[in-house]
PyMOL Python script that loads the backbone (N, CA, C, O; Angstrom):
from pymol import cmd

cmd.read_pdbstr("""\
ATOM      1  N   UNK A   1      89.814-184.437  -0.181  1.00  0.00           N
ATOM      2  CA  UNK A   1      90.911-183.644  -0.689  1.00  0.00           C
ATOM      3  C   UNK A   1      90.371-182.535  -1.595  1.00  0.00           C
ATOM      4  O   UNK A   1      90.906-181.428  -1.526  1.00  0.00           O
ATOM      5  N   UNK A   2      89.295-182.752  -2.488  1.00  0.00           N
ATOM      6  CA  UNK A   2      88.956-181.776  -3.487  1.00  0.00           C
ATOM      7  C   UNK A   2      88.045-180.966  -2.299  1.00  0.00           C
ATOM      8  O   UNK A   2      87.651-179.933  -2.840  1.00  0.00           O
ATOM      9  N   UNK A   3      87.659-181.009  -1.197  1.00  0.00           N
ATOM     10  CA  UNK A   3      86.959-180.116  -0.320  1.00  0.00           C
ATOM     11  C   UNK A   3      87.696-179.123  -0.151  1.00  0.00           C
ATOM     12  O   UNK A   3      87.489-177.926  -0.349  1.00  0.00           O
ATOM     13  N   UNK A   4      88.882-179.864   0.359  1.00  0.00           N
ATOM     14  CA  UNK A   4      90.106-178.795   1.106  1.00  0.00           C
ATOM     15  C   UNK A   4      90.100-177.766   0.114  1.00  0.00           C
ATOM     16  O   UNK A   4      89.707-176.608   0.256  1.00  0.00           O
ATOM     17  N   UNK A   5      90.651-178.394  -1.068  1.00  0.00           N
ATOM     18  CA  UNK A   5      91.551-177.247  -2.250  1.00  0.00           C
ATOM     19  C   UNK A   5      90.807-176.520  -3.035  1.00  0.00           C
ATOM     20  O   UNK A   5      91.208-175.713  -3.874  1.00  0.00           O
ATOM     21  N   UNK A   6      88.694-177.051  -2.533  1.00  0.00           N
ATOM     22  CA  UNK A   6      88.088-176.050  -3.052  1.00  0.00           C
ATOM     23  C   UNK A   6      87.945-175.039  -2.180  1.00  0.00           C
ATOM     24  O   UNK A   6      87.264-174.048  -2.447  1.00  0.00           O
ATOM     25  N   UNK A   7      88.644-175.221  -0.936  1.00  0.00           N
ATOM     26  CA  UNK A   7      87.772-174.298   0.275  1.00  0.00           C
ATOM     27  C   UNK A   7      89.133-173.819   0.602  1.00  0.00           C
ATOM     28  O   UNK A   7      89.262-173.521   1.789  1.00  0.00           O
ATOM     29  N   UNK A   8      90.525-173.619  -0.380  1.00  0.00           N
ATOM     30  CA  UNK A   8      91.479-172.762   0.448  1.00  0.00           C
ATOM     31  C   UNK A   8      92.949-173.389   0.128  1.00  0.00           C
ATOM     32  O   UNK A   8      93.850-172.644  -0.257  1.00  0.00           O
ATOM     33  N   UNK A   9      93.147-174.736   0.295  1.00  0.00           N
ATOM     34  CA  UNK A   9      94.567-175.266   0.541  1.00  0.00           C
ATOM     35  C   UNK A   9      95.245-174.949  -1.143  1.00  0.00           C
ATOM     36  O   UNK A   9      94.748-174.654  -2.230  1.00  0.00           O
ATOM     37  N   UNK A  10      96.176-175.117  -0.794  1.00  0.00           N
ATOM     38  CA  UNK A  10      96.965-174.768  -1.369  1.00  0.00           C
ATOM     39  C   UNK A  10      97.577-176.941  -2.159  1.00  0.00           C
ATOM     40  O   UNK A  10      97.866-177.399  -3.264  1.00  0.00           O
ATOM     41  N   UNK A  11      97.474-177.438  -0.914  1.00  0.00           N
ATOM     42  CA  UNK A  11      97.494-179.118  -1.522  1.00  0.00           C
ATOM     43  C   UNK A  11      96.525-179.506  -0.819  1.00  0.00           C
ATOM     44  O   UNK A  11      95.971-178.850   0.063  1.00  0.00           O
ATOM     45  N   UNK A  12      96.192-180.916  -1.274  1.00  0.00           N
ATOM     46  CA  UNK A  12      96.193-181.835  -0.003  1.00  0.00           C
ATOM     47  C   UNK A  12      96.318-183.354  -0.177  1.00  0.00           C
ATOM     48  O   UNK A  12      96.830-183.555  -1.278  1.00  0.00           O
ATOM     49  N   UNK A  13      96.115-184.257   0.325  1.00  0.00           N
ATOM     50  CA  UNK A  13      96.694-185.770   0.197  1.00  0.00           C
ATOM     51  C   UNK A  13      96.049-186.337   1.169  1.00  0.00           C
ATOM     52  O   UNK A  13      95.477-185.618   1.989  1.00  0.00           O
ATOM     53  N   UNK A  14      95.999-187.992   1.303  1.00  0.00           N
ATOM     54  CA  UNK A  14      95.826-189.178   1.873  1.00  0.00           C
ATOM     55  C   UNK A  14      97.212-189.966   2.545  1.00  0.00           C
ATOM     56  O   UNK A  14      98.270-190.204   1.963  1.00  0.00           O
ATOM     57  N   UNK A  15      96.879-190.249   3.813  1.00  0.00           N
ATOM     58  CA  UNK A  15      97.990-191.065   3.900  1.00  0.00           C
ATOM     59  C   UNK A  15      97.889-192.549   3.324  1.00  0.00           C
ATOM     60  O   UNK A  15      96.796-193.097   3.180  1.00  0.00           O
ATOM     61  N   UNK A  16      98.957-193.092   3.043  1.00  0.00           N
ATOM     62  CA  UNK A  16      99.193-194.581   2.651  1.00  0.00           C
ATOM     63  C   UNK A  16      97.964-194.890   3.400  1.00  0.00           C
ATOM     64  O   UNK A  16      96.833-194.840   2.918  1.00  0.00           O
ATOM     65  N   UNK A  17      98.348-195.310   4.978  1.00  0.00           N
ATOM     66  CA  UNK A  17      97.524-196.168   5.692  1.00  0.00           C
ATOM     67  C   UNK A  17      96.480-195.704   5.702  1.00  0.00           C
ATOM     68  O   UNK A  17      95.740-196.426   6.370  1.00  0.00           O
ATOM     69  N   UNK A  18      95.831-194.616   5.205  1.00  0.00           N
ATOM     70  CA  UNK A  18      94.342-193.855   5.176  1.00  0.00           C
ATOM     71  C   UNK A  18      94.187-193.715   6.850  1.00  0.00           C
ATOM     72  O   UNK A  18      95.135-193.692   7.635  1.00  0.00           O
ATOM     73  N   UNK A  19      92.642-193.619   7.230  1.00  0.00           N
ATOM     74  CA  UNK A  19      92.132-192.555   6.722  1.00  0.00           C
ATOM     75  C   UNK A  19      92.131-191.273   7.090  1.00  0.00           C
ATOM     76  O   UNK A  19      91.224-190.620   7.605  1.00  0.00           O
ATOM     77  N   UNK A  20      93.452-190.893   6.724  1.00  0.00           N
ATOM     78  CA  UNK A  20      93.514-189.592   7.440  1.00  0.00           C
ATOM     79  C   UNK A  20      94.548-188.478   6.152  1.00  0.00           C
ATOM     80  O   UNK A  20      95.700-188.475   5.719  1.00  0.00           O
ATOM     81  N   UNK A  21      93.097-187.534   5.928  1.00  0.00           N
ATOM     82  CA  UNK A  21      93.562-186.667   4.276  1.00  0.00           C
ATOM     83  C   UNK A  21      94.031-185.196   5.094  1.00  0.00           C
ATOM     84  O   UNK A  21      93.758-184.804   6.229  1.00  0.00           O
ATOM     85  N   UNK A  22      94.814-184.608   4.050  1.00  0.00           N
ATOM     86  CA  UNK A  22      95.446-183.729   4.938  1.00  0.00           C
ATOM     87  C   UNK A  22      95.295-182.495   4.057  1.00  0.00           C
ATOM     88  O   UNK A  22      95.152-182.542   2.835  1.00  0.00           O
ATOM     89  N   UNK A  23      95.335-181.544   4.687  1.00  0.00           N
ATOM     90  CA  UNK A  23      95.387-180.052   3.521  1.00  0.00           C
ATOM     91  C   UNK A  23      96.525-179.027   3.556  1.00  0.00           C
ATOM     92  O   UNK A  23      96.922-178.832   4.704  1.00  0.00           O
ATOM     93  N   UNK A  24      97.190-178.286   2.568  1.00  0.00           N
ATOM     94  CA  UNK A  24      98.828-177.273   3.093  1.00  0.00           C
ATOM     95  C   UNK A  24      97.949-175.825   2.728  1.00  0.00           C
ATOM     96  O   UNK A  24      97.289-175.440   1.763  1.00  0.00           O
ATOM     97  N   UNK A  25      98.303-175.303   3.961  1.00  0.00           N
ATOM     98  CA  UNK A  25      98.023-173.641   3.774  1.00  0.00           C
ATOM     99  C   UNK A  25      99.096-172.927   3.699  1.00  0.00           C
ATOM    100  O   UNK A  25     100.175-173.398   3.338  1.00  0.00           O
ATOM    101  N   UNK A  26      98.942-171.886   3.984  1.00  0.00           N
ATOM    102  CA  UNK A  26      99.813-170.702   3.890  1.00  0.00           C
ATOM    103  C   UNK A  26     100.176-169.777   5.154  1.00  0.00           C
ATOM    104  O   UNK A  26     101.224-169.168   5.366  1.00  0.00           O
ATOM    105  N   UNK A  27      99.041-169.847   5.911  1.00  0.00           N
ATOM    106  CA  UNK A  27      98.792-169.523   7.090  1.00  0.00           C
ATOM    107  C   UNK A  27      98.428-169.749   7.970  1.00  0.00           C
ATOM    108  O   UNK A  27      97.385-170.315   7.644  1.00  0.00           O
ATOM    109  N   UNK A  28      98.477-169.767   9.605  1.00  0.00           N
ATOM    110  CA  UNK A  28      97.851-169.983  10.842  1.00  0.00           C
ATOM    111  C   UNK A  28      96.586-169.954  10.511  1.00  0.00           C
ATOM    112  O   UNK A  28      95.989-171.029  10.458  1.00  0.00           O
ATOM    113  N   UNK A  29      95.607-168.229  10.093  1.00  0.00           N
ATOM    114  CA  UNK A  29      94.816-168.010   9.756  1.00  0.00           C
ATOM    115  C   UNK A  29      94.050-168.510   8.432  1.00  0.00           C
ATOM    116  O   UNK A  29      92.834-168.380   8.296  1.00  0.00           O
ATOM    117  N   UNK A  30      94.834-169.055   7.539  1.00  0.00           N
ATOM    118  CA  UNK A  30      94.068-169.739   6.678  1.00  0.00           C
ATOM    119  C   UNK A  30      93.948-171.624   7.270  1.00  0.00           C
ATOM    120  O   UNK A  30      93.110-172.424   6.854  1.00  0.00           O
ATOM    121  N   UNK A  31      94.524-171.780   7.816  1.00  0.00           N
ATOM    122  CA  UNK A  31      94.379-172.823   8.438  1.00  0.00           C
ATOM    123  C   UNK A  31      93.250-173.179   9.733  1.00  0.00           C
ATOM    124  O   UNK A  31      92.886-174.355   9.763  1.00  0.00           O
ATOM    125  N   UNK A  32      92.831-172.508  10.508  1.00  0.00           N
ATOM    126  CA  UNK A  32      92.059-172.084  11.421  1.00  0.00           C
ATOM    127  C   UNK A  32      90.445-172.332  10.320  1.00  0.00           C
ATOM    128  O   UNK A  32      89.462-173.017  10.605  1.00  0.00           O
ATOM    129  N   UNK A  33      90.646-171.643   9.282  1.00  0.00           N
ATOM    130  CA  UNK A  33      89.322-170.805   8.804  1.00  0.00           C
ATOM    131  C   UNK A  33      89.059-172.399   7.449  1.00  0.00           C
ATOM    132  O   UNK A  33      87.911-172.593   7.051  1.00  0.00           O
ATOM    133  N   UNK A  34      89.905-173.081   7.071  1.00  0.00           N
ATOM    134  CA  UNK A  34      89.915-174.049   6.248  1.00  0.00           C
ATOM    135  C   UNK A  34      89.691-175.662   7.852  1.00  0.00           C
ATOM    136  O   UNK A  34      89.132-176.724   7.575  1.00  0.00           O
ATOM    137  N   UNK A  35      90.127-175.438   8.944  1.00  0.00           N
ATOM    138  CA  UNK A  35      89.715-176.455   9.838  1.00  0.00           C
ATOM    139  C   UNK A  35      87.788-176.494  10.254  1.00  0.00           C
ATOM    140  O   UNK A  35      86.962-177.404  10.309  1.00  0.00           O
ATOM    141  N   UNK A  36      87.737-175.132  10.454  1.00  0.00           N
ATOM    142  CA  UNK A  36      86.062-174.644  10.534  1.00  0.00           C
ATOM    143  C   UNK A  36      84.954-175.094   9.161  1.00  0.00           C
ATOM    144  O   UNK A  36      83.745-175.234   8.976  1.00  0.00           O
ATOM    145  N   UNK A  37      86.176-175.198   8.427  1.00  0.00           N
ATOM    146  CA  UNK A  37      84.909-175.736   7.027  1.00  0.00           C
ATOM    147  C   UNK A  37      85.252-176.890   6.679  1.00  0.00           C
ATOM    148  O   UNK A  37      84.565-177.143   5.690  1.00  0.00           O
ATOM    149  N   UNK A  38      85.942-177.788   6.915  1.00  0.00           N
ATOM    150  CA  UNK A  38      86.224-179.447   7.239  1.00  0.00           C
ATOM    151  C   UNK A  38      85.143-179.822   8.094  1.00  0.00           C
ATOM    152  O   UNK A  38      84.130-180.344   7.628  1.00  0.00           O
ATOM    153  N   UNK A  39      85.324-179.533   9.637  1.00  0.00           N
ATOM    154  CA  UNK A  39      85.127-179.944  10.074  1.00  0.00           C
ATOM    155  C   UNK A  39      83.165-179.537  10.083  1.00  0.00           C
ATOM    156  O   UNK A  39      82.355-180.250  10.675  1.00  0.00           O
ATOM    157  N   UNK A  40      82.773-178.229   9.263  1.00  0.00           N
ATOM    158  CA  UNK A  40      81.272-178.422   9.612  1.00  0.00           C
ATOM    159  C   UNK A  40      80.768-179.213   8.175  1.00  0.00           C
ATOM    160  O   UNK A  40      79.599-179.435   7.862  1.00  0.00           O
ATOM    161  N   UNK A  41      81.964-179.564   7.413  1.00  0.00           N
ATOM    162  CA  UNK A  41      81.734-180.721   6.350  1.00  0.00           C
ATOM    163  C   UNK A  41      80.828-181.991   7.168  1.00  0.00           C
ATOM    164  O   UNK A  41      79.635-182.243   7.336  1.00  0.00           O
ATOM    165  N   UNK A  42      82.370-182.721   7.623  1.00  0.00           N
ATOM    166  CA  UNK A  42      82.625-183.637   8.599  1.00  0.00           C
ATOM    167  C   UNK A  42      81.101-183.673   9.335  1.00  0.00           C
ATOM    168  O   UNK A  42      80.331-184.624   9.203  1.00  0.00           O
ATOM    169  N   UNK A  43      80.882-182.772   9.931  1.00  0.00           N
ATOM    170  CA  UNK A  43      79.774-183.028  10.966  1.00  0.00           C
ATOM    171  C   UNK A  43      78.363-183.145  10.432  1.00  0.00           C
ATOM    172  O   UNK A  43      77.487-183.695  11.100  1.00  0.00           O
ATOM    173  N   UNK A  44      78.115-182.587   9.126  1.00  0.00           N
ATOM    174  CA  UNK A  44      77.103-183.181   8.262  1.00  0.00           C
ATOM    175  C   UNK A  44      77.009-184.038   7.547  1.00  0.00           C
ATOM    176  O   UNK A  44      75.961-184.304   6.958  1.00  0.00           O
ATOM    177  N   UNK A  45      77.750-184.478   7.464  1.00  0.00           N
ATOM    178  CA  UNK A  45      77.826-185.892   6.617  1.00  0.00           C
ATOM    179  C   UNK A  45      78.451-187.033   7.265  1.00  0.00           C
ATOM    180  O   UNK A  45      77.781-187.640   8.100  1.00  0.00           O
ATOM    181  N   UNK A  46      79.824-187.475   6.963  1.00  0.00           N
ATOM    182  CA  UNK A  46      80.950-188.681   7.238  1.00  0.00           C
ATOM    183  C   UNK A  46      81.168-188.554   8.709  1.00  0.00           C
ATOM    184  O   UNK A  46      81.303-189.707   9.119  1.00  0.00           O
ATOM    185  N   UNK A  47      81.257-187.800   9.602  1.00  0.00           N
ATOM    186  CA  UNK A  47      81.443-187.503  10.619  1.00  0.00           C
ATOM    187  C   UNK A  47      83.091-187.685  10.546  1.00  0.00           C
ATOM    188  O   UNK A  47      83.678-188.052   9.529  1.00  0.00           O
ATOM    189  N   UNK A  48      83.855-187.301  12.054  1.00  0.00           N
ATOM    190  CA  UNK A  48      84.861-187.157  12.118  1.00  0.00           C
ATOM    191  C   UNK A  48      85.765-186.357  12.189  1.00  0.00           C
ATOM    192  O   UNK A  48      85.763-185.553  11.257  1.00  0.00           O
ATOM    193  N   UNK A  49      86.661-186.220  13.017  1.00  0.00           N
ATOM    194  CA  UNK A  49      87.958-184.736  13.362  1.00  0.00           C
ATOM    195  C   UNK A  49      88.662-184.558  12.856  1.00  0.00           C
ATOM    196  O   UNK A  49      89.482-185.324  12.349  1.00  0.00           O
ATOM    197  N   UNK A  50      88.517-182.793  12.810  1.00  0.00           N
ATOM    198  CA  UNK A  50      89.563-182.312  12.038  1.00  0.00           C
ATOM    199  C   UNK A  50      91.082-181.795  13.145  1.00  0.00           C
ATOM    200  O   UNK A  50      90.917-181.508  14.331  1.00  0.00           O
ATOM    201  N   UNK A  51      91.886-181.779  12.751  1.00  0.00           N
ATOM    202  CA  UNK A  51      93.162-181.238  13.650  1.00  0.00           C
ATOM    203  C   UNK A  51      93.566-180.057  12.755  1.00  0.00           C
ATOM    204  O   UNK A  51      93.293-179.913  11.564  1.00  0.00           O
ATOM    205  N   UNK A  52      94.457-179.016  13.771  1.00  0.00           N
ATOM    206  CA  UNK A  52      95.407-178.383  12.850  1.00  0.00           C
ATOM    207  C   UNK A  52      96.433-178.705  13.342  1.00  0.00           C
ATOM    208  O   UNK A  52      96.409-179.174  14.480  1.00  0.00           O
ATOM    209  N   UNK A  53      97.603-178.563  12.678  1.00  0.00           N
ATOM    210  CA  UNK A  53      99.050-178.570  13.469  1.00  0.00           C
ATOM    211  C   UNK A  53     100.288-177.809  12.582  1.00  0.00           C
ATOM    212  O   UNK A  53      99.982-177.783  11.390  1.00  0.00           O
ATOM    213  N   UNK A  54     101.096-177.425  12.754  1.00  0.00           N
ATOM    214  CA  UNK A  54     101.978-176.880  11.807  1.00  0.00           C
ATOM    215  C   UNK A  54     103.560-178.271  11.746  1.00  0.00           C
ATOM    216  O   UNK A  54     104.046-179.105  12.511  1.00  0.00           O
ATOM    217  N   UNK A  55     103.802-177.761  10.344  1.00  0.00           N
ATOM    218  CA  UNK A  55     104.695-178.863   9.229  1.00  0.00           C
ATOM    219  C   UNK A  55     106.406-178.687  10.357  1.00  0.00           C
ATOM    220  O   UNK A  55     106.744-177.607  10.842  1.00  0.00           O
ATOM    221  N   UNK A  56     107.200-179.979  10.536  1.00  0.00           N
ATOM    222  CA  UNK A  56     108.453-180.077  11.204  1.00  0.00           C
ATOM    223  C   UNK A  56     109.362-179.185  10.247  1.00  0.00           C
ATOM    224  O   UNK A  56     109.008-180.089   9.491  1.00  0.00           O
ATOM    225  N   UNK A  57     110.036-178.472   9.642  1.00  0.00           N
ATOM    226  CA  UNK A  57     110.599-178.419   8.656  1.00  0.00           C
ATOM    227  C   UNK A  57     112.196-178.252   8.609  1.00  0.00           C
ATOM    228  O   UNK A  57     112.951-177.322   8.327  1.00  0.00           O
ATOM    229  N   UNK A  58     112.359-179.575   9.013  1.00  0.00           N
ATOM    230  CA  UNK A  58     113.484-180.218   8.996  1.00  0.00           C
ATOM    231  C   UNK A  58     113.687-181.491   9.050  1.00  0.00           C
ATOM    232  O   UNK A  58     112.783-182.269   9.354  1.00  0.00           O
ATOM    233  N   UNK A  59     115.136-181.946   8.708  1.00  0.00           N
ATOM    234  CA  UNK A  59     115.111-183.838   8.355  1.00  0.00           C
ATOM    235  C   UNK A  59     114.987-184.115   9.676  1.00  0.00           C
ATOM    236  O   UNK A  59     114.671-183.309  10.551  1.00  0.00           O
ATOM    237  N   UNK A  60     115.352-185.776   9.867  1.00  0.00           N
ATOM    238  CA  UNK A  60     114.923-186.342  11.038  1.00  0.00           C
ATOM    239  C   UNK A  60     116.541-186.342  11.988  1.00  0.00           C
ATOM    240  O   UNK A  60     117.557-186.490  11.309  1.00  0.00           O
ATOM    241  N   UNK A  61     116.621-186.253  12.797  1.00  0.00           N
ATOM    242  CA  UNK A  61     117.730-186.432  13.629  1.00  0.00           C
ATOM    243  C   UNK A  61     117.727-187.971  14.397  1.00  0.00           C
ATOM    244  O   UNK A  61     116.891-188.618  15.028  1.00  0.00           O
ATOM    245  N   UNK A  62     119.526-188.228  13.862  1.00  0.00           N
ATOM    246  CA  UNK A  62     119.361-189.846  14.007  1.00  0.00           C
ATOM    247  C   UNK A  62     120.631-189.984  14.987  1.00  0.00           C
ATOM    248  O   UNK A  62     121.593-189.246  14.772  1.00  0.00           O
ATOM    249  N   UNK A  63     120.670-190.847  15.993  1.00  0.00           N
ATOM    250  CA  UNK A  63     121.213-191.050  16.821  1.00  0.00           C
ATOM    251  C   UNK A  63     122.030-192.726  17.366  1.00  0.00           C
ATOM    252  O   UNK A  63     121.565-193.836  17.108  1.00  0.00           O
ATOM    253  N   UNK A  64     123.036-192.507  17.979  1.00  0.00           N
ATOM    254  CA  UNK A  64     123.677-193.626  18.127  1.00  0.00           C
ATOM    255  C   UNK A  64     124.309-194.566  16.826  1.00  0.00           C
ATOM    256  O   UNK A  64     124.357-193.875  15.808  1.00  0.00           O
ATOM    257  N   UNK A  65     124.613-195.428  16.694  1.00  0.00           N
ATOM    258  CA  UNK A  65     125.737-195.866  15.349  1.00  0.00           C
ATOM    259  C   UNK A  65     126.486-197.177  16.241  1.00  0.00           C
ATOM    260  O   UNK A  65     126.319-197.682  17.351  1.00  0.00           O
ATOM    261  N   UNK A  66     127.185-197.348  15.342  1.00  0.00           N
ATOM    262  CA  UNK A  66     128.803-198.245  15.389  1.00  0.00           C
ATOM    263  C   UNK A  66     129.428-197.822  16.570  1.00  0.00           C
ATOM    264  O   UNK A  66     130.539-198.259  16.872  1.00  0.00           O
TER     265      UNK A  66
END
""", "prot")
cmd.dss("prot")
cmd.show_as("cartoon", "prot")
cmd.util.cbc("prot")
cmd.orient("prot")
């Protein structure tokens, strides 16, 4: 997490179930350019993939009832 937010994010976090830490940008392009320096983290050391994906930003839609 302190990688991410030294190398760009804006947050970042752990999930509960680990191990998977996450970083918030601002942009496609800052996101792209903050995945490239994770991941040549990642590949020198701990190993392991990085993803990008962009945030749902909306609640969940719930279906069926009574």
């Amino acid at each position: 997490m302190e990688y991410m937010r030294d190398n760009g994010a804006s947050g970042a976090g752990i999930s509960s179930f680990g191990p998977v830490v996450y970083g918030i940008v601002g942009s496609a392009g800052e996101g792209k350019r903050l995945r490239q320096e994770a991941q040549r983290m990642l590949d020198e050391s701990l190993g392991g993939k990085v993803l990008l994906t962009k945030a749902k930003n909306h609640g969940a839609d719930i279906f069926g009832g009574s």
